[in-house]
N, C-alpha and C positions, 0 to 999 in steps of 0.2 A: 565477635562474629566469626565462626568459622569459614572456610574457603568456602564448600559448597553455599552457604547464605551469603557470603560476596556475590555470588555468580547469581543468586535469585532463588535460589534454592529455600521451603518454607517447609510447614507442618504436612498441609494439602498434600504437595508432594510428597514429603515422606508418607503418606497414609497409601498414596495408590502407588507405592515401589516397594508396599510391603510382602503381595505375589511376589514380587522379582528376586526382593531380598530373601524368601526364602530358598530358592535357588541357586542362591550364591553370588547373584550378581550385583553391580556395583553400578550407581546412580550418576552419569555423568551425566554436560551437556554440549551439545554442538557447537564445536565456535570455527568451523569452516567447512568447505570441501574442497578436495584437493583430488581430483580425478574418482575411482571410485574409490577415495578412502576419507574418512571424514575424522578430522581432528578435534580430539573429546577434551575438553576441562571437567577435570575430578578434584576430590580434594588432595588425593598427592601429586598433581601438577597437568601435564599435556601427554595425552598417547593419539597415535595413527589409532584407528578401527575400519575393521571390513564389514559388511555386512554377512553376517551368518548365510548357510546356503537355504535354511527353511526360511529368513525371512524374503529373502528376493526371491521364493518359489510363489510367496504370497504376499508378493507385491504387486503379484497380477489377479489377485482377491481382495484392491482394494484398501490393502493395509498401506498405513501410511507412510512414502517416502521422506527418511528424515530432511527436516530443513536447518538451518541455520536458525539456533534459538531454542530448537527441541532439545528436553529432557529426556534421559535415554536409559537402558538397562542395558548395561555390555559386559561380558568374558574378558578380566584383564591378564587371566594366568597366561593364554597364550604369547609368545614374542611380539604379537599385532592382536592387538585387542579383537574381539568379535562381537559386535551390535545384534542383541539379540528383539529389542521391545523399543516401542519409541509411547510414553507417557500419554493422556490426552492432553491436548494441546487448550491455552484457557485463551488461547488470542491467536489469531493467525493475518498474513495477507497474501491473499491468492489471487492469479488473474490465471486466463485462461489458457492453456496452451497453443504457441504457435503452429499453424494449422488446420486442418482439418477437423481433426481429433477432438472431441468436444472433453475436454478430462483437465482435468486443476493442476496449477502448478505453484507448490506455497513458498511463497518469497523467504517469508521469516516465520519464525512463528516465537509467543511465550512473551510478547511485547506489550510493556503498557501505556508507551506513548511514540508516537509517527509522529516524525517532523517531516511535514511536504515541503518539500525545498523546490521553489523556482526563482529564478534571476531574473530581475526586471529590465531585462533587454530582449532579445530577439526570444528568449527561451519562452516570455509571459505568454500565458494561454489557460482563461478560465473555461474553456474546455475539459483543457486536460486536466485542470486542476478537481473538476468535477468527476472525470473518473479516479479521478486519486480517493477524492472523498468518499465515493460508492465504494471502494472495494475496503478501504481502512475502518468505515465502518460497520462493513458487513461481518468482518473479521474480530469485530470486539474490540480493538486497540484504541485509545484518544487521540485522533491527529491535531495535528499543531502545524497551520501553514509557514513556513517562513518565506517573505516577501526577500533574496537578497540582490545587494550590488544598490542600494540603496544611492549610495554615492555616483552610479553611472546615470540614474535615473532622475529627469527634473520634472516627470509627472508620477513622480511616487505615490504622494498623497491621492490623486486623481486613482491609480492604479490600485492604492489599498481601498477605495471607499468600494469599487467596483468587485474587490475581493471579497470585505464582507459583505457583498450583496447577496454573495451565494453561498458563502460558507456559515451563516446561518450562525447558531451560537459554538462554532468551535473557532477557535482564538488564532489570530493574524498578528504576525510580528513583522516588521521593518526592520531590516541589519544590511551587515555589510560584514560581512562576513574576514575579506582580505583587510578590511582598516582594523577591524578589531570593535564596531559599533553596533551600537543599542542590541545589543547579548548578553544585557543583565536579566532580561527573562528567565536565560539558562538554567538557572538556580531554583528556579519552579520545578522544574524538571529532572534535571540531573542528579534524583537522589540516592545514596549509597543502597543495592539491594533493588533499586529498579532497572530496566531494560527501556533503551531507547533505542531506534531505529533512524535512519534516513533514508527517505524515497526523492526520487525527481532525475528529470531528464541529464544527460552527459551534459558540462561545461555549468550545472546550475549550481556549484560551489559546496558540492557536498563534503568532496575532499579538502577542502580549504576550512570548512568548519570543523571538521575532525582531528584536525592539525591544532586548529586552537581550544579546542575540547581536551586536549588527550595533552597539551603542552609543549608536544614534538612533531616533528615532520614526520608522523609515521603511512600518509597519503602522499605521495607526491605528486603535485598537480602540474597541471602543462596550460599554456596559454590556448585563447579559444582559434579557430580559422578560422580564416579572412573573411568568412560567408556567417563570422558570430555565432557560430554552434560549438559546441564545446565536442574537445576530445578526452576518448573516455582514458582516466585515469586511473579507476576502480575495475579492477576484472573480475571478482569474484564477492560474494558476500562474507563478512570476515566479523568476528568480536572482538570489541577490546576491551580491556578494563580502564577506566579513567582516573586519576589520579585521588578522585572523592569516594570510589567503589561502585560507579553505575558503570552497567555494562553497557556497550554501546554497538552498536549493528551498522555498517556501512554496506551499501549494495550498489549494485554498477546502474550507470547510466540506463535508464528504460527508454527504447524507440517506440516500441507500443505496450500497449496495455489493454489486452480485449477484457471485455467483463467476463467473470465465469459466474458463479452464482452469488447475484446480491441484489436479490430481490429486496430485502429492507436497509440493505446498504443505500440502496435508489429512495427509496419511501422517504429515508433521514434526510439524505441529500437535498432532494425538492421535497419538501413539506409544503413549502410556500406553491406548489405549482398545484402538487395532488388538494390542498388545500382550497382550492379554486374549485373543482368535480363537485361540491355540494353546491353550489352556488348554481350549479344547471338544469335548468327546465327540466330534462328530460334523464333518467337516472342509466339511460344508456346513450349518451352521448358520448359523439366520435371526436366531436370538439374540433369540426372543421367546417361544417355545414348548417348543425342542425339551429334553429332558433333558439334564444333565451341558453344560446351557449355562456357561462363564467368567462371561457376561457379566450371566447372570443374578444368578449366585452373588453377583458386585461389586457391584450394583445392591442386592441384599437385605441383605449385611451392609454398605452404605454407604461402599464404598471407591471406587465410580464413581459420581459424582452423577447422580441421574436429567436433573436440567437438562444435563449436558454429554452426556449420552450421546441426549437427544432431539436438542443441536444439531449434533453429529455426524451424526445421521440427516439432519438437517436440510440441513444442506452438500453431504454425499455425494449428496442426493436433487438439489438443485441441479446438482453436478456432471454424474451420469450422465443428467441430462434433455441435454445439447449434442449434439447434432447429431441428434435425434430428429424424426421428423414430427409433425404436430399430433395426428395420431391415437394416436401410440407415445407422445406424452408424456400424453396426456386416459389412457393406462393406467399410465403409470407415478406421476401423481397418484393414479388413485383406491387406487393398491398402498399406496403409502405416508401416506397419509390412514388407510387402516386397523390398520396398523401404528405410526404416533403415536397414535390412538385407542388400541388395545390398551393402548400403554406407561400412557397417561392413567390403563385403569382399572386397570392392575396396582399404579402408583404409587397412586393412592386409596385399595385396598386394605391397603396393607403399614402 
């Protein structure tokens, strides 16, 4: 296996660098960013690269900001490489930009398998684990929850059954990441020529399984505050390679994560809830009033959890706000403000 097929590099790929190659350039991939310069793995080793000036002319057209993960076409004759093309991308994870701005921001991308990493302490939240899943699989990649701190937690079990209640058929692991337990799964994954990833909030032991992935201390991790949140150890998105030949993608702590577009990221996610819409009377049902609702019915004998079915609303309300104007979105708030209201007093109620 040569270097570039270490890194994940295949046929595919060379089919669509075959434009680029004939222009002389040279087939790397991204394994960081370091201010505006991004550090390239080629097969004769590491170089800094800029981005050429016509592609940041058209980057405001649209064209894609390399991520960490991207396959690239760059100028190595100059002293500092120059990023001329970034590949199409066969996997990505995006969420939305912080702000206003309704415009994508791709975390990784070229990934065949997500590890959603949360710690079963203060960090657990199938919330948020739900938006991890919308966007992983909106993005094409396989996620892979890992449940860690296994050992801190004596409702684990309680805490995994409730995990697969919503992660549906993608697969839940229990570890512990700092003892060094039940991470014989790894080996499912960890294949020479694949690309793995880790997602999940500061302190949920990403840097600690990277450490024992990679063999070395090459994360260094700090203990959590007093208030059981973790500090962040991770500042940047980086690659490594692993001692088996999979490359491996670390990324810093996420505080939020707005949806950007993932409409069948949401679909996958609740199946079990959209699942429910044929079951009602009425084929435009709001599923908060009307008779011979499904979802009602689920809601009252307890087979749809009121929490998953407001964060459902909750997503879907995020999603269908993109590409609204200020004034379409100040209505499509106060719509669904009333409608979480309602759920609030019906749930009270029951």
């Amino acid at each position: 296996m040569d270097a570039l097929e270490r890194f994940g590099w295949d046929a595919a790929y060379a089919k669509a660098f075959e434009p680029h190659a004939a222009k002389g350039l040279t087939p790397a991939r991204v394994a960081a960013r370091e201010g505006s310069l991004f550090k390239l793995w080629m097969e004769t080793g590491e170089r800094l690269a800029q981005l050429s000036g016509i592609y940041k002319r058209d980057l405001e057209r649209d064209v894609p900001f390399p991520a960490v993960g991207d396959w690239v076409a760059a100028d190595m004759s100059p002293t500092r490489a120059v990023l001329h093309a970034v590949l199409p991308r066969r996997s990505r994870v995006a969420r939305k930009e912080a702000g206003e701005r309704d415009r994508l921001q791709v975390l990784v991308a070229n990934v065949d398998t997500i590890f959603v990493v949360s710690g079963l302490d203060q960090d657990f939240n199938l919330r948020r684990l739900e938006r991890y899943l919308a966007i992983v699989l909106e993005g094409g990649a396989r996620p892979v929850i890992l449940l860690n701190k296994v050992d801190l937690c004596p409702e684990a079990q309680e805490r995994l059954k409730d995990t697969r209640a919503v992660a549906g058929e993608v697969a839940v692991h229990l570890m512990s990441a700092k003892q060094g337990a039940g991470l014989d799964f790894l080996a499912e994954y960890l294949l020479p020529g694949k690309t793995v990833a880790l997602l999940g909030s500061s302190g949920a032991g990403k840097s600690t399984l990277v450490n024992h992935i990679l063999g070395r201390e090459k994360q260094p991790t700090k203990t959590l505050r007093g208030d059981g949140r973790g500090r962040h150890t991770t500042t940047s998105r980086e690659m490594f390679l692993t001692p088996n030949g999979t490359v491996l993608i670390d990324t810093p702590g996420l505080r939020e994560i707005q949806l950007a577009d993932a409409a069948e990221g949401l679909r996958r996610t609740f199946e079990d809830v959209e699942a429910l819409f044929s079951g009602c009377k009425f084929d435009n049902c709001r599923h908060h009033k009307e008779p011979g609702c499904a979802v009602l019915a689920a809601l009252a004998a307890g087979t749809l959890l009121a929490a998953r079915w407001d964060s459902y609303l909750q997503l879907k309300h995020e999603q269908g706000g993109r590409g609204l104007t200020p004034w379409e979105k100040a209505r499509a708030n106060r719509k669904h403000s009333r409608l979480i209201d309602e759920n609030k007093k019906r749930n009270s109620s029951d």
